[in-house]
C-alpha positions in Angstrom: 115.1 112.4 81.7 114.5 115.9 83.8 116.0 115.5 87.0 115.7 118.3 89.5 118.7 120.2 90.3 118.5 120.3 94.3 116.1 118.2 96.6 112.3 119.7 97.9 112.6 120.3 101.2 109.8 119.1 103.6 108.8 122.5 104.2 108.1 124.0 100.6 106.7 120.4 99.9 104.2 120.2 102.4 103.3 123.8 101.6 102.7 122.8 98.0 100.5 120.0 98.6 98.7 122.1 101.6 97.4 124.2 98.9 95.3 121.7 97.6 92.3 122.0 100.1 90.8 120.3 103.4 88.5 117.3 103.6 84.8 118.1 102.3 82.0 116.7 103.5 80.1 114.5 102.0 77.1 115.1 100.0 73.8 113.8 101.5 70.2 114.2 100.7 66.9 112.9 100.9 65.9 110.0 99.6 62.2 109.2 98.2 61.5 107.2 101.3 62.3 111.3 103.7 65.8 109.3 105.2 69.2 111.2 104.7 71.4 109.3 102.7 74.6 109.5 101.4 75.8 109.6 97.8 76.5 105.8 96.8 75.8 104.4 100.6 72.7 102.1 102.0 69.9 104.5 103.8 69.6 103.7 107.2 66.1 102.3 106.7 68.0 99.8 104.2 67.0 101.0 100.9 69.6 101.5 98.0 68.2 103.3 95.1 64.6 102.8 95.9 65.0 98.9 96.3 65.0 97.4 100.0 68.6 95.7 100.1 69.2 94.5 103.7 66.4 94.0 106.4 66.1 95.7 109.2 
């Protein structure tokens, strides 16, 4: 079993895993109805993949 020879410190850890990228924002785009909508999210009109799931 590898074991490593000396402990990470905080410092080159953190810098390791900072590396990795920021928070993107999420994808959104119009739906057939004109409404912005998130990927995988209820419109705000109430629609989910063209079928009216909660009304308004």
């Amino acid at each position: 079993m590898a074991v490593p020879a000396r402990k990470t410190s905080k410092m080159k850890k953190r810098m390791r895993r900072g590396g990795r990228g920021g928070i993107k924002t999420p994808a959104i785009h119009l739906d057939e109805n004109g409404v912005y909508v998130r990927n995988h999210h209820v419109s705000a009109d109430g629609s989910y993949k063209g079928k009216q799931v909660i009304s308004k």
